[in-house]
C-alpha positions in Angstrom: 37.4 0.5 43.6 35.5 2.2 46.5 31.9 1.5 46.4 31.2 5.5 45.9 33.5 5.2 42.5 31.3 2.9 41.5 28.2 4.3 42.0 29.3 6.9 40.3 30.4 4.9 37.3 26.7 3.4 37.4 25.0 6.4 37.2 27.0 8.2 34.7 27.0 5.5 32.7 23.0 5.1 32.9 22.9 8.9 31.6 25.9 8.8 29.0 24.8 5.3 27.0 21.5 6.4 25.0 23.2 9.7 24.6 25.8 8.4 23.2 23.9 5.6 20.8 22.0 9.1 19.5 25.2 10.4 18.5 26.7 7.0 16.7 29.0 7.0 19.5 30.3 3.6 21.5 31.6 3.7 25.4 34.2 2.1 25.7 35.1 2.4 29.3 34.5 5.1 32.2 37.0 5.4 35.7 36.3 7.6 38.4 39.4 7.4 40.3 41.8 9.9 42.6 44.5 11.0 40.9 47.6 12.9 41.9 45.9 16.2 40.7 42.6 14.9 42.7 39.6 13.4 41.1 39.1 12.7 37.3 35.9 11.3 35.5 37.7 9.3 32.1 35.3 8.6 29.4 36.4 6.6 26.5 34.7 6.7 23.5 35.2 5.0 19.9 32.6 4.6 16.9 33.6 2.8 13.4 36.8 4.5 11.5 37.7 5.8 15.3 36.3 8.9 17.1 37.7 12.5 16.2 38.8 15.4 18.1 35.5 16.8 17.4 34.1 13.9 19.0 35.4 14.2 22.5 34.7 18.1 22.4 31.0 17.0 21.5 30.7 14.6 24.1 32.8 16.0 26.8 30.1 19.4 26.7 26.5 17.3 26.3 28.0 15.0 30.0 29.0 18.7 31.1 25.7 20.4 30.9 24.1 16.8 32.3 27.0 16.7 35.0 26.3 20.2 36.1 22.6 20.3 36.6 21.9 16.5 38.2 25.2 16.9 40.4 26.0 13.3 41.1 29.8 13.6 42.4 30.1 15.7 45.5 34.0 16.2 45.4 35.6 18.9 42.9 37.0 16.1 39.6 38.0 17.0 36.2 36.3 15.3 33.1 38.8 13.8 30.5 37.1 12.7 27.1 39.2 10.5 25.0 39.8 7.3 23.0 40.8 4.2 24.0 44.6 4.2 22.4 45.3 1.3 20.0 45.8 -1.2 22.8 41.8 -1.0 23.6 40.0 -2.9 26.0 38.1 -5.7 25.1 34.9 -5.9 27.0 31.7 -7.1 25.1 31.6 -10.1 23.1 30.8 -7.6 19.9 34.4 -5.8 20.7 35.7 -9.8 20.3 34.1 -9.6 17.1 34.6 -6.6 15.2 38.4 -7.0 16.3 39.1 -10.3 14.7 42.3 -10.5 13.0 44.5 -8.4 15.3 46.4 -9.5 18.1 44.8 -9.3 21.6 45.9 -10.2 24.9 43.5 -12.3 27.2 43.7 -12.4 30.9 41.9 -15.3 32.4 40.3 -15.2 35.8 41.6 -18.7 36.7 44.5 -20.3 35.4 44.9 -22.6 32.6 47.4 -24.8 32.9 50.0 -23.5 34.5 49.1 -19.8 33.1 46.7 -17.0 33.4 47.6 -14.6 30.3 47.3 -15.3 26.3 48.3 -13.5 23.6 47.7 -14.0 19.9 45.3 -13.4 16.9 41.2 -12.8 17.7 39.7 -15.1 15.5 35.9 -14.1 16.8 33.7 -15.7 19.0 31.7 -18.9 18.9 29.2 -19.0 21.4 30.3 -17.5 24.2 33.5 -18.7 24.0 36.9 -16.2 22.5 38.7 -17.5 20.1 42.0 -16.7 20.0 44.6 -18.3 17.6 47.8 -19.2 19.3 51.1 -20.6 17.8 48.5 -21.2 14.6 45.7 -23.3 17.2 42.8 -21.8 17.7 42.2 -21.9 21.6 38.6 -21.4 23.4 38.4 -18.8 26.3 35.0 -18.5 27.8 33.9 -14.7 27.9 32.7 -15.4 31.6 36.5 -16.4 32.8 38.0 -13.7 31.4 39.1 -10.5 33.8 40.8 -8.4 31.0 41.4 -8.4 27.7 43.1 -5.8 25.3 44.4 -5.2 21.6 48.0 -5.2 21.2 50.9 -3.6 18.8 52.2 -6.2 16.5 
């Protein structure tokens, strides 16, 4: 990602968080990124019982209105307001949390052993460690080694 993309990210995201805390709203992820029909600014957003149609719409006007008078991206882009699918990310040790009992997969900056992706059941976080029950063993993942994680379909 070009260091303009994210600068971009940064700044939106600086604006967009306490607006979206107001609204009960979570951010789940922003990419600014070229796209075959040019630029597009993706927000993904998610709140408890899952965000609505409504939600995006509300959302995708308030950044709007902030987008169009500060003016931080110089190129022409197209904003896209969604959620994040059922195969979320993972990113904050809360999302580790609130998704324990369903299956993730965990992609480790370094390997263990002789492999670098995991997939089983979240069993939560102790410490700052993932749990992640395997095979029915729980196995320990430090949130600081990990470079992607996601839910998956059963």
């Amino acid at each position: 990602m070009s260091d303009q993309a994210v600068n971009i990210i940064e700044h939106v995201e600086g604006f967009i968080a306490p607006l979206l805390a107001e609204m009960n709203i979570e951010l789940v992820e922003i990419q600014f990124r070229r796209e075959g029909h040019g630029w597009v600014l993706r927000l993904f957003i998610d709140r408890q019982g899952g965000v609505t149609l409504e939600d995006c719409t509300a959302v995708s006007r308030e950044v709007s209105r902030y987008l169009e008078v500060e003016d931080p991206i110089e190129q022409a882009y197209h904003l896209e307001v969604s959620s994040p699918g059922l195969e979320r990310p993972l990113k904050k040790k809360d999302d580790f949390i609130r998704f324990a009992g369903r299956r993730a997969r965990i992609k480790m900056l370094e390997k263990i052993g002789d492999q670098r992706v995991f997939i089983g059941t979240l069993k939560g976080v102790e410490q700052e460690d993932v749990v992640l029950t395997i095979d029915g063993q729980p196995h320990h993942f430090p949130l600081a080694g990990i470079s992607r994680a996601r839910l998956v379909l059963d």
